[in-house]
N, CA, C and O atoms as CSV, one atom per row, in Angstrom:
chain,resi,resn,atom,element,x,y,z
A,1,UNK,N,N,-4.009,-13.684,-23.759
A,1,UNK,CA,C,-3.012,-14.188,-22.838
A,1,UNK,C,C,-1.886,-13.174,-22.681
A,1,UNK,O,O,-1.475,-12.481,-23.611
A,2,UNK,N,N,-1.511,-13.144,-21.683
A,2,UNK,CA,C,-0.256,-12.065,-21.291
A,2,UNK,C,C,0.804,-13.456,-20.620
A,2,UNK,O,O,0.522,-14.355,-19.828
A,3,UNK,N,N,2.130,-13.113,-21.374
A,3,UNK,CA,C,3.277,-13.768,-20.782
A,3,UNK,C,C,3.621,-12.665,-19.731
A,3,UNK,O,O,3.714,-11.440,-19.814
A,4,UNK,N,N,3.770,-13.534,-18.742
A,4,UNK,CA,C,4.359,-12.693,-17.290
A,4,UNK,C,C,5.142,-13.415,-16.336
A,4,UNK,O,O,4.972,-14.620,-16.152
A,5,UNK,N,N,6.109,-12.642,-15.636
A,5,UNK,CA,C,6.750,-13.089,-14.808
A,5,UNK,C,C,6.882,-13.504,-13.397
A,5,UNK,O,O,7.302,-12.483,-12.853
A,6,UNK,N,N,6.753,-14.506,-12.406
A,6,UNK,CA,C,6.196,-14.568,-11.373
A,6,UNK,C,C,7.402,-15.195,-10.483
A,6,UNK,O,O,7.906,-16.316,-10.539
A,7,UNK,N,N,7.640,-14.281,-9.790
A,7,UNK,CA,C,8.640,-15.220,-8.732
A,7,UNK,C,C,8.040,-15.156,-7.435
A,7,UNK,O,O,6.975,-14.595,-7.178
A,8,UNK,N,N,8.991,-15.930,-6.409
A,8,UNK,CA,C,7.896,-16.152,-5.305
A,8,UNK,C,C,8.023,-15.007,-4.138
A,8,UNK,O,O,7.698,-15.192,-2.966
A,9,UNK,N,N,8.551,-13.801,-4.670
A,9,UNK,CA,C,8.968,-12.459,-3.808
A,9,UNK,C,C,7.591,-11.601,-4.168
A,9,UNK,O,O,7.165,-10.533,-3.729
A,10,UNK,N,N,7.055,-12.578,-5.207
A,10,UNK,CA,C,5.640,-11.973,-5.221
A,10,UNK,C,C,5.770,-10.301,-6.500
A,10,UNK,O,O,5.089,-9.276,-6.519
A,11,UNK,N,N,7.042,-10.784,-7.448
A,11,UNK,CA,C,7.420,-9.365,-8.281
A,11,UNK,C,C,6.520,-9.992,-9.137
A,11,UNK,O,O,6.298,-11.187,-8.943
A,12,UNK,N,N,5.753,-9.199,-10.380
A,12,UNK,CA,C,4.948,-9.462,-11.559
A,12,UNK,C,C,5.494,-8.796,-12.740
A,12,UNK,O,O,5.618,-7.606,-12.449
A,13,UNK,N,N,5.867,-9.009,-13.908
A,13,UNK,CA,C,6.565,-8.045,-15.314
A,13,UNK,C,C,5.830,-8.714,-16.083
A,13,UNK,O,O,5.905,-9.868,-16.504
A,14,UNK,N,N,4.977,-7.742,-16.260
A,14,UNK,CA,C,4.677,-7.331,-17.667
A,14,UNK,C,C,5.578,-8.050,-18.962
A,14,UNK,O,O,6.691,-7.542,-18.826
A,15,UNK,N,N,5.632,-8.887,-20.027
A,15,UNK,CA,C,6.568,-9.249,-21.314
A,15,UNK,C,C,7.875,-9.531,-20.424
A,15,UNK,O,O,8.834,-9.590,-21.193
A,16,UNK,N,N,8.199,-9.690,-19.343
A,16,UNK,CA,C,9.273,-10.394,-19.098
A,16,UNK,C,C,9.481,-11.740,-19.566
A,16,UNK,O,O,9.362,-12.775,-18.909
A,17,UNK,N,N,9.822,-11.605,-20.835
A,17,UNK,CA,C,10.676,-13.258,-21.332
A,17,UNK,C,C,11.196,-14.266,-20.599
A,17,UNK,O,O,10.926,-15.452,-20.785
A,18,UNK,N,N,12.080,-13.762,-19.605
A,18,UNK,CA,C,12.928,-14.846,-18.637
A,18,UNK,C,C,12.141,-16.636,-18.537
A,18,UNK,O,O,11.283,-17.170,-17.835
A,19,UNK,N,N,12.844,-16.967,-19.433
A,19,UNK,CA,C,12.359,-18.463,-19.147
A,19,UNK,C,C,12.195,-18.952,-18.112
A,19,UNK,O,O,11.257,-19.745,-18.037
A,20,UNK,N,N,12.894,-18.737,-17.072
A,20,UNK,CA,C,12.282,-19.390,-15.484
A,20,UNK,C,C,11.075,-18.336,-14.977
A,20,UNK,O,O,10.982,-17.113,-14.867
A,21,UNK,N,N,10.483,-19.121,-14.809
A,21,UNK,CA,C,9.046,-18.794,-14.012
A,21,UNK,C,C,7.793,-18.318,-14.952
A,21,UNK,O,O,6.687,-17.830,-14.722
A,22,UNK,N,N,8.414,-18.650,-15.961
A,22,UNK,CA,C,7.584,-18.320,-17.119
A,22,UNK,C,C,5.822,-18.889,-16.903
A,22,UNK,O,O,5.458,-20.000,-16.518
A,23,UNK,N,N,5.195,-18.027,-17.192
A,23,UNK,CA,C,3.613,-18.254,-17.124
A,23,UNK,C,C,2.931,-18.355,-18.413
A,23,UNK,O,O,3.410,-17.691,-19.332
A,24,UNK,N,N,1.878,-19.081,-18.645
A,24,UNK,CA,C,1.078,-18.253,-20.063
A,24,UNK,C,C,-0.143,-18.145,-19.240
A,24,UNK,O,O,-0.653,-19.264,-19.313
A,25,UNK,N,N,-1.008,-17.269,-18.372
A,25,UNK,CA,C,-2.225,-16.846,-17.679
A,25,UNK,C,C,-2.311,-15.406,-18.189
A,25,UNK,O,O,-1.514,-14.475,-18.308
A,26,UNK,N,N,-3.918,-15.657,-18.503
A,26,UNK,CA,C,-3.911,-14.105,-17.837
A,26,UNK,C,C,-3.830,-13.418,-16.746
A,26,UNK,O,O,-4.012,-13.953,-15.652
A,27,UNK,N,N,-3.466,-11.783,-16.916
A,27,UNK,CA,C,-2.651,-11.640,-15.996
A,27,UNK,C,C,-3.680,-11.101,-14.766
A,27,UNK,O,O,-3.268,-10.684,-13.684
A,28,UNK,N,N,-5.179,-11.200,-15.174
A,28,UNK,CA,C,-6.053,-11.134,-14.102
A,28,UNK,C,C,-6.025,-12.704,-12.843
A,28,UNK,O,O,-6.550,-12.659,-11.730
A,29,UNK,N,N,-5.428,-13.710,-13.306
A,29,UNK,CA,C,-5.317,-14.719,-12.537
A,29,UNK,C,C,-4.220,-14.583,-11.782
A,29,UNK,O,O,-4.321,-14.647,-10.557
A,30,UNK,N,N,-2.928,-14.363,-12.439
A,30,UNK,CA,C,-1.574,-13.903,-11.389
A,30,UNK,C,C,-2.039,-13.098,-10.392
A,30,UNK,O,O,-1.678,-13.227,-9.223
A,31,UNK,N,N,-3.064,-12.011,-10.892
A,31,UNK,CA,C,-2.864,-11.055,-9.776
A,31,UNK,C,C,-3.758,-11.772,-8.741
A,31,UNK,O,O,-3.378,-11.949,-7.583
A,32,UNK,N,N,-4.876,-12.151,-9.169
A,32,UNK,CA,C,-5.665,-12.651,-7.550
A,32,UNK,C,C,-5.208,-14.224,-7.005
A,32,UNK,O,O,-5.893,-14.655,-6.077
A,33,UNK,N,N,-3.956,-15.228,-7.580
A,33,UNK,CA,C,-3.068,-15.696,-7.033
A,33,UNK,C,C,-2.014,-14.615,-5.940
A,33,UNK,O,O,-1.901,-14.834,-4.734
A,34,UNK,N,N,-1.419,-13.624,-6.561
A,34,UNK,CA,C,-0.652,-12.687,-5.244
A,34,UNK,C,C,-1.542,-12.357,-4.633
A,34,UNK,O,O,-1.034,-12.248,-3.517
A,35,UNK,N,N,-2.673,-12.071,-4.521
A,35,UNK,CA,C,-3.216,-11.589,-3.654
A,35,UNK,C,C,-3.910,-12.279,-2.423
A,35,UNK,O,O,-4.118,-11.764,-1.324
A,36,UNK,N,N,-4.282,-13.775,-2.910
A,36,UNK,CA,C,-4.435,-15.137,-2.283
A,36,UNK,C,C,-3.185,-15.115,-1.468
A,36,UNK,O,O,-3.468,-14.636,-0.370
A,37,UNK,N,N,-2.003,-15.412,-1.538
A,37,UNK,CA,C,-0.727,-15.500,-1.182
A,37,UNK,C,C,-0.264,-14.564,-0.292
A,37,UNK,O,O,0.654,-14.806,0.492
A,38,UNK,N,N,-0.947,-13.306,-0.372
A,38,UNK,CA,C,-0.880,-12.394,0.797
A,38,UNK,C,C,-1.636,-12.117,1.919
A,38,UNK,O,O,-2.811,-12.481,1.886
A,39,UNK,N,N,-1.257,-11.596,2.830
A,39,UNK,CA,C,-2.570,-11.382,4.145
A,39,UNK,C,C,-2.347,-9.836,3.579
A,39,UNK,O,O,-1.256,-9.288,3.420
A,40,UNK,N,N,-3.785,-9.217,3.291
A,40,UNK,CA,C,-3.786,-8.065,3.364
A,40,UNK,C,C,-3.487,-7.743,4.932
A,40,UNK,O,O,-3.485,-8.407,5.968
A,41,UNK,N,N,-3.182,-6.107,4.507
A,41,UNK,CA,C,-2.867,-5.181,6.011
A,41,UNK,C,C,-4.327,-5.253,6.926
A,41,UNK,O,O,-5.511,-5.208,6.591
A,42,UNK,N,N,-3.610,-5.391,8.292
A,42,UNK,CA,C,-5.195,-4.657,9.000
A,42,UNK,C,C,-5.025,-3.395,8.834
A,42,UNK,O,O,-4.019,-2.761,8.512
A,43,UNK,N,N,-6.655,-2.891,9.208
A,43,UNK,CA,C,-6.515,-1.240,9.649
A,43,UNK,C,C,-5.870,-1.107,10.879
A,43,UNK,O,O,-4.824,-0.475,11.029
A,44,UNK,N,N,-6.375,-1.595,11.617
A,44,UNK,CA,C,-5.586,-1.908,13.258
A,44,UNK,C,C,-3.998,-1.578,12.967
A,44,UNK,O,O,-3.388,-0.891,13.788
A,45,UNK,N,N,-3.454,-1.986,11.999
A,45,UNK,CA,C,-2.267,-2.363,12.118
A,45,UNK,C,C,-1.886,-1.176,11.432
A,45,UNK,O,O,-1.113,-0.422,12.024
A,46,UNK,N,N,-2.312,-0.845,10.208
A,46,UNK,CA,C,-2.164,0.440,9.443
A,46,UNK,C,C,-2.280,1.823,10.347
A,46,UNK,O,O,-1.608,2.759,9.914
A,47,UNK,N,N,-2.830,1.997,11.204
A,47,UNK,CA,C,-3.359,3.068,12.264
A,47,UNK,C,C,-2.656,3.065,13.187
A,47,UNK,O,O,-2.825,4.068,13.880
A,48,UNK,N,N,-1.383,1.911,13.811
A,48,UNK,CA,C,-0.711,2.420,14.641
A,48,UNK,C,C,0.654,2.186,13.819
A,48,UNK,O,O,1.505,2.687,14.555
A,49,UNK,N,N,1.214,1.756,12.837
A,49,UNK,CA,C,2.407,2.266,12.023
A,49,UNK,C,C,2.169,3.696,11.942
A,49,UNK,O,O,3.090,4.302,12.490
A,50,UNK,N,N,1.292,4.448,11.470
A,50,UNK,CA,C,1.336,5.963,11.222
A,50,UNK,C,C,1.129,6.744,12.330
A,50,UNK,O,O,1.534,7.906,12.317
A,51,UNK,N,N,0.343,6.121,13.659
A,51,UNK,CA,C,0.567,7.000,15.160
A,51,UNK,C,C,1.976,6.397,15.670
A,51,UNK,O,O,2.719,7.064,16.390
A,52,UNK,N,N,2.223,5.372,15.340
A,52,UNK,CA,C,3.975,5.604,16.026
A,52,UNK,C,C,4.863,6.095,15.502
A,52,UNK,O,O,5.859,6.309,16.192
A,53,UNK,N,N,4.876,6.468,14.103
A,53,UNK,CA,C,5.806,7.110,13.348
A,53,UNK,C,C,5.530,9.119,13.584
A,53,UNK,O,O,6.436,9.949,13.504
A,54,UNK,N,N,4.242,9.383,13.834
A,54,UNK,CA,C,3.591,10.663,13.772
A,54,UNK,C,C,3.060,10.774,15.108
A,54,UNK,O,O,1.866,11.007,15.297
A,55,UNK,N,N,4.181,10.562,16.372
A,55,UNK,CA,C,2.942,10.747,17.406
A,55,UNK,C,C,2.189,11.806,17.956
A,55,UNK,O,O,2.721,12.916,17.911
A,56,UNK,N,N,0.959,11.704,18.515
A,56,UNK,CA,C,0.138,12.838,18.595
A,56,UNK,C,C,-1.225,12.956,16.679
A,56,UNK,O,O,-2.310,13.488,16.444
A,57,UNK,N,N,-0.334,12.207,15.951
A,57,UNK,CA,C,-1.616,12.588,15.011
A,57,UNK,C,C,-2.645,11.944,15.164
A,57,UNK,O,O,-2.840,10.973,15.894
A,58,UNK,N,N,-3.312,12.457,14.495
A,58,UNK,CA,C,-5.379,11.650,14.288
A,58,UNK,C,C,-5.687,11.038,13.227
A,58,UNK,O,O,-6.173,11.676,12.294
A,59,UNK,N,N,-5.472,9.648,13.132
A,59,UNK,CA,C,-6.036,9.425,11.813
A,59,UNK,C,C,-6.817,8.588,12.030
A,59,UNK,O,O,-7.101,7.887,13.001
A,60,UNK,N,N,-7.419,8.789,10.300
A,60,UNK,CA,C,-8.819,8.039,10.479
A,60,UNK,C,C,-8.796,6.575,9.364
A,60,UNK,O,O,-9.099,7.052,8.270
A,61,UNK,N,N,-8.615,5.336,9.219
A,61,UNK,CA,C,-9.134,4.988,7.908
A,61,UNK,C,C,-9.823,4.291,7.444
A,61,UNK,O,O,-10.458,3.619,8.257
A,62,UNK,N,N,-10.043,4.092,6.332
A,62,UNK,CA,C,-11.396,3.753,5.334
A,62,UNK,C,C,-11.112,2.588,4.648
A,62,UNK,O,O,-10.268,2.573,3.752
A,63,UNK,N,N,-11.781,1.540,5.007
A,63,UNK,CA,C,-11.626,0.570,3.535
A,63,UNK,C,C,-12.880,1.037,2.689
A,63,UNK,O,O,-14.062,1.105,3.026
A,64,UNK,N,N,-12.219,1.361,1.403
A,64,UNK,CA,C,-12.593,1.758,0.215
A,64,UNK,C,C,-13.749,1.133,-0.585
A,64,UNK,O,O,-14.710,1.589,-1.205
A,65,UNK,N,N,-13.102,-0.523,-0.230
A,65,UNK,CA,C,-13.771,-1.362,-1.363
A,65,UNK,C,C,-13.776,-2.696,-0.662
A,65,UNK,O,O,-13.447,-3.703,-1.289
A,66,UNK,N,N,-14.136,-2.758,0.621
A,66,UNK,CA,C,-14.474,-3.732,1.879
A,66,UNK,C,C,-13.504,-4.884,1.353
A,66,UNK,O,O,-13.890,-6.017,1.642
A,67,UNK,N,N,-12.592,-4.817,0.801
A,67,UNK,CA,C,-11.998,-6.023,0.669
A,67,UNK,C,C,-9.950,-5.946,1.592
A,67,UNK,O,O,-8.884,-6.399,1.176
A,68,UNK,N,N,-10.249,-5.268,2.713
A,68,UNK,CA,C,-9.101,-4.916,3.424
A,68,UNK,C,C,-7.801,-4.662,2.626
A,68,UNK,O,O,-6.781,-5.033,3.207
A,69,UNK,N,N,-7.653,-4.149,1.514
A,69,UNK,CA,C,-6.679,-4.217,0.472
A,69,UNK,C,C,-6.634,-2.478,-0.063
A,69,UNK,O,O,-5.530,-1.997,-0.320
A,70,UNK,N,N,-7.704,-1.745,-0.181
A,70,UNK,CA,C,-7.860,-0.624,-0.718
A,70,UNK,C,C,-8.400,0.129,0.295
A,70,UNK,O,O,-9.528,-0.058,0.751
A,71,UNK,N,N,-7.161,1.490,0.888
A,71,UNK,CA,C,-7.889,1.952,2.045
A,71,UNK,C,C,-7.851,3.531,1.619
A,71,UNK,O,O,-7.704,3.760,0.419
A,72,UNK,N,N,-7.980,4.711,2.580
A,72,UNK,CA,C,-8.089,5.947,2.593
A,72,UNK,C,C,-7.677,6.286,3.841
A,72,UNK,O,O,-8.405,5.885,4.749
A,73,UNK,N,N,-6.662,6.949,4.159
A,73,UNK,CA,C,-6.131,7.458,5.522
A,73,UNK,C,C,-6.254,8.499,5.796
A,73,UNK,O,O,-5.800,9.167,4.867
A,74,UNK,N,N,-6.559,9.018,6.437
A,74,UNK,CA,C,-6.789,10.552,6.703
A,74,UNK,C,C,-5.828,11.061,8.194
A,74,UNK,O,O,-6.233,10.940,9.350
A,75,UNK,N,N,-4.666,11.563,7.827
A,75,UNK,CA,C,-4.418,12.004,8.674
A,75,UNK,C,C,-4.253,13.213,9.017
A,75,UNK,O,O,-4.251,13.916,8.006
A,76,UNK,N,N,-4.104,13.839,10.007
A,76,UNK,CA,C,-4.051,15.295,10.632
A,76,UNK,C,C,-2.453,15.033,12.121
A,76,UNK,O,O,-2.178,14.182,12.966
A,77,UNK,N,N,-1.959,16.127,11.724
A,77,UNK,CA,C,-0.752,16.327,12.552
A,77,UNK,C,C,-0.075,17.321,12.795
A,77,UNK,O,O,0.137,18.018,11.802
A,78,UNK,N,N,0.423,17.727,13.881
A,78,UNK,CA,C,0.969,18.794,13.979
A,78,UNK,C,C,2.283,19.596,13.280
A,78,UNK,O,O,2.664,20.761,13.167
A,79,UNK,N,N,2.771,18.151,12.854
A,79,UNK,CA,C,4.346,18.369,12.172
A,79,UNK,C,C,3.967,18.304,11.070
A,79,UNK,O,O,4.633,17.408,10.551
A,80,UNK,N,N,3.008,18.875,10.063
A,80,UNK,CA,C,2.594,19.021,9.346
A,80,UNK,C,C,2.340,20.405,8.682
A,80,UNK,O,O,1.813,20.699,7.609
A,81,UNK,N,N,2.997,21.309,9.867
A,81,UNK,CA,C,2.863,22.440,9.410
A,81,UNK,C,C,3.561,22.732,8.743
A,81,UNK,O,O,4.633,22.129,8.790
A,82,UNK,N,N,3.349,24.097,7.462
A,82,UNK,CA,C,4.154,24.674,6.543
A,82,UNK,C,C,5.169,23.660,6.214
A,82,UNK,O,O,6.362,23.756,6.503
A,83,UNK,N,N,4.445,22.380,5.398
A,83,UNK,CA,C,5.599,21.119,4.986
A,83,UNK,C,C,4.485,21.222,4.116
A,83,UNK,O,O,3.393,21.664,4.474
A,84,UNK,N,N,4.831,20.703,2.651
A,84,UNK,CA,C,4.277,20.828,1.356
A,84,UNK,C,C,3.374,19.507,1.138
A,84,UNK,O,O,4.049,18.481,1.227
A,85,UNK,N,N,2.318,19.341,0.935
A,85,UNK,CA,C,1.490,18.097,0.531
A,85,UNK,C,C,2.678,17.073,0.314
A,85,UNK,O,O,2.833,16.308,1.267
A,86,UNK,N,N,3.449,16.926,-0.628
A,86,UNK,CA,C,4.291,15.769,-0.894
A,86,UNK,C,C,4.958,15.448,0.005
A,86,UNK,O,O,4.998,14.258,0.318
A,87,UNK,N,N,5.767,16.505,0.774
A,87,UNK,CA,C,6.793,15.853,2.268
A,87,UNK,C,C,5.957,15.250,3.235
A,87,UNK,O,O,6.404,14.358,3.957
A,88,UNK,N,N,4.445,15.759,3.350
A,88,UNK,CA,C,3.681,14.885,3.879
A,88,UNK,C,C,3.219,13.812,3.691
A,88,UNK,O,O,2.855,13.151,4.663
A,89,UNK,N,N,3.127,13.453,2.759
A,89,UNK,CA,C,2.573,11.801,2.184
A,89,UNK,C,C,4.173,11.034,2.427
A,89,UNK,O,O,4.397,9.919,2.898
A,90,UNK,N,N,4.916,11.815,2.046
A,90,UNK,CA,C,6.455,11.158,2.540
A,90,UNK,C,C,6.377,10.352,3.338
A,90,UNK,O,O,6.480,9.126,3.317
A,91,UNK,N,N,6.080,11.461,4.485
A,91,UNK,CA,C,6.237,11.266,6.106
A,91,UNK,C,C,5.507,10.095,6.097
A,91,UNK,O,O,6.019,9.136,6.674
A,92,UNK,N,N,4.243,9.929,5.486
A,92,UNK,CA,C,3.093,8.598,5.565
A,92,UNK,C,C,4.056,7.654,5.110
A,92,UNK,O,O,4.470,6.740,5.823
A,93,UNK,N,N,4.376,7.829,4.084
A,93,UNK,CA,C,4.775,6.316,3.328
A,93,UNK,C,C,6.066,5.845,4.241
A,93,UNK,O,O,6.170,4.671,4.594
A,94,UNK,N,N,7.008,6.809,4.585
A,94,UNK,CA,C,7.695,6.137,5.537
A,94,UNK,C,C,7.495,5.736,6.633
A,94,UNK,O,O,8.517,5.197,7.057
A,95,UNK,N,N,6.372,5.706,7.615
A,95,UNK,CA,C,6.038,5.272,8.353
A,95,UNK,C,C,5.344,3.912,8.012
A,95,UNK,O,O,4.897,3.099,8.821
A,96,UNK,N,N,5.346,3.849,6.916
A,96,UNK,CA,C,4.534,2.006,6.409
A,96,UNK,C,C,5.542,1.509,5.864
A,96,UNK,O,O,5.327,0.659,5.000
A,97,UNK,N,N,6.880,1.850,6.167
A,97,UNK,CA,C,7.969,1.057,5.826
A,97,UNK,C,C,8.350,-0.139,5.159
A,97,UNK,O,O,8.792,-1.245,5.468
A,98,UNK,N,N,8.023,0.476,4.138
A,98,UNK,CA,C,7.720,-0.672,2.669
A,98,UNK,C,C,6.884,-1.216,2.436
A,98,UNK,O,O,6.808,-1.529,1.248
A,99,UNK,N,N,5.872,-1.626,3.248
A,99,UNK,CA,C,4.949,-2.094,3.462
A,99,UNK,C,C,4.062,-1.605,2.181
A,99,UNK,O,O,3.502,-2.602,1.725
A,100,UNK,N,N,3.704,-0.343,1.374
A,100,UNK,CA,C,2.998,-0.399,0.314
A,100,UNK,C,C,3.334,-1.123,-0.944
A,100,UNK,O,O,4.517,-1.139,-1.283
A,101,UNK,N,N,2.627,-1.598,-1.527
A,101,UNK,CA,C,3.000,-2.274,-2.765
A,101,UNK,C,C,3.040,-4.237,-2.585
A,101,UNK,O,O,3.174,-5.161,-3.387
A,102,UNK,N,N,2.864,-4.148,-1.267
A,102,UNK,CA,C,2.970,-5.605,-0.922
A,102,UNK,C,C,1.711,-5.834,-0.255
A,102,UNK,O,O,0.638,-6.036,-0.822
A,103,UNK,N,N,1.949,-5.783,1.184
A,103,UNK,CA,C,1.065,-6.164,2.033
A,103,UNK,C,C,-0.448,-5.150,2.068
A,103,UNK,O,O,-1.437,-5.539,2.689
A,104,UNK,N,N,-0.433,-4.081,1.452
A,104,UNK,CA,C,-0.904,-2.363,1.251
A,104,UNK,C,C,-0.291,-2.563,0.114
A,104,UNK,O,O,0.906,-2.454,-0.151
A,105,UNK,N,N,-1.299,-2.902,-0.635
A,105,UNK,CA,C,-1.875,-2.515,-2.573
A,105,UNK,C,C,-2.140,-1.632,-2.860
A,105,UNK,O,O,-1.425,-1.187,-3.758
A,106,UNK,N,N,-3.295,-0.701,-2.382
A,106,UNK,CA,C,-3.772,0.523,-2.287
A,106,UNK,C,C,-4.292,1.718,-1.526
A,106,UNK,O,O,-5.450,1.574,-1.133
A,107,UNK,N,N,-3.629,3.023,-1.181
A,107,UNK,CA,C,-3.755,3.784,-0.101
A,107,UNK,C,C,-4.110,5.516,-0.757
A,107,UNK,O,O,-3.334,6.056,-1.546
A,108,UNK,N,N,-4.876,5.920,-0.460
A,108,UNK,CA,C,-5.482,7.416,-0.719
A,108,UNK,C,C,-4.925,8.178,0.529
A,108,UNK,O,O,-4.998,7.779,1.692
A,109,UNK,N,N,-4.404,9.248,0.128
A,109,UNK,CA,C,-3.602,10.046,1.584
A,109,UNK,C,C,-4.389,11.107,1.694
A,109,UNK,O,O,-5.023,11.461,0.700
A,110,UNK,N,N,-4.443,11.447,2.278
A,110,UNK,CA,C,-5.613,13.022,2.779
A,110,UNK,C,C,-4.632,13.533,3.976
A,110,UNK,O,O,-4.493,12.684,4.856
A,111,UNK,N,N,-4.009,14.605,4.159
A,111,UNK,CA,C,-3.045,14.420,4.945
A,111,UNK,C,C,-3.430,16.553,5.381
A,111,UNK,O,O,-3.708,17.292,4.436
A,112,UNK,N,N,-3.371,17.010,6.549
A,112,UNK,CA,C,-3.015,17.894,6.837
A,112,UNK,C,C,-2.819,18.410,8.170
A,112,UNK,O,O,-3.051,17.709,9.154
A,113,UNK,N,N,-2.262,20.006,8.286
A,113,UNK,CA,C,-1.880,20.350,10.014
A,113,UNK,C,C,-3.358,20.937,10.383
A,113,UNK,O,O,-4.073,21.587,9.620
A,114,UNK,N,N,-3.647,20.570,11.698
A,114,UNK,CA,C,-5.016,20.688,12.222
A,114,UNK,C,C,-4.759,22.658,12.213
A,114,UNK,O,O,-3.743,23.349,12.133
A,115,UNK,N,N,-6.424,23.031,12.353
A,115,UNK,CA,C,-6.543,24.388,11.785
A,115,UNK,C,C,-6.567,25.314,12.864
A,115,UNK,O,O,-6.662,26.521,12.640
């Protein structure tokens, strides 16, 4: 059993004590309760957050593990040039504007300037 913390913003801690909201589950049940509780992302929807934030790029993506929750994006862009792998995944993650970690659980970036 894992004591964990569950509020309804959908946060999870690990040994968080806090007597309110206190659980005794394991913590494989919390998680596929949040995940019940959420609408995963579409791709549809994932594919034009990153062409309206990057316009002109090409991306492509992948569900991973057919369960619309775990994807692979592949994008290609022009403003991508001579910008370092990390300022590029930047550029991604800010264009999903918080959106990872909630609605987008899991995302693989493949990111570069066309050749």
């Amino acid at each position: 059993m894992v004591i964990a913390k569950f509020s309804l913003a959908g946060s999870l801690k690990k040994d968080d004590l806090t007597p309110k909201y206190m659980l005794r589950v394991p913590l494989t049940v919390i998680d596929e309760l949040i995940w019940r509780l959420k609408m995963p992302m579409p791709i549809e929807t994932l594919e034009e957050m990153i062409r309206e934030a990057l316009p002109g790029a090409d991306v492509r993506i992948e569900d991973l593990r057919g369960d619309g929750d775990h994807y692979a994006a592949h994008v290609t862009f022009d403003g991508f040039k001579s910008l370092s792998r990390v300022k590029q995944h930047q550029m991604v993650y800010k264009a999903l504007k918080g959106k990872m970690g909630g609605e987008l659980h899991a995302l693989a970036l493949h990111t570069k300037a066309p050749d």
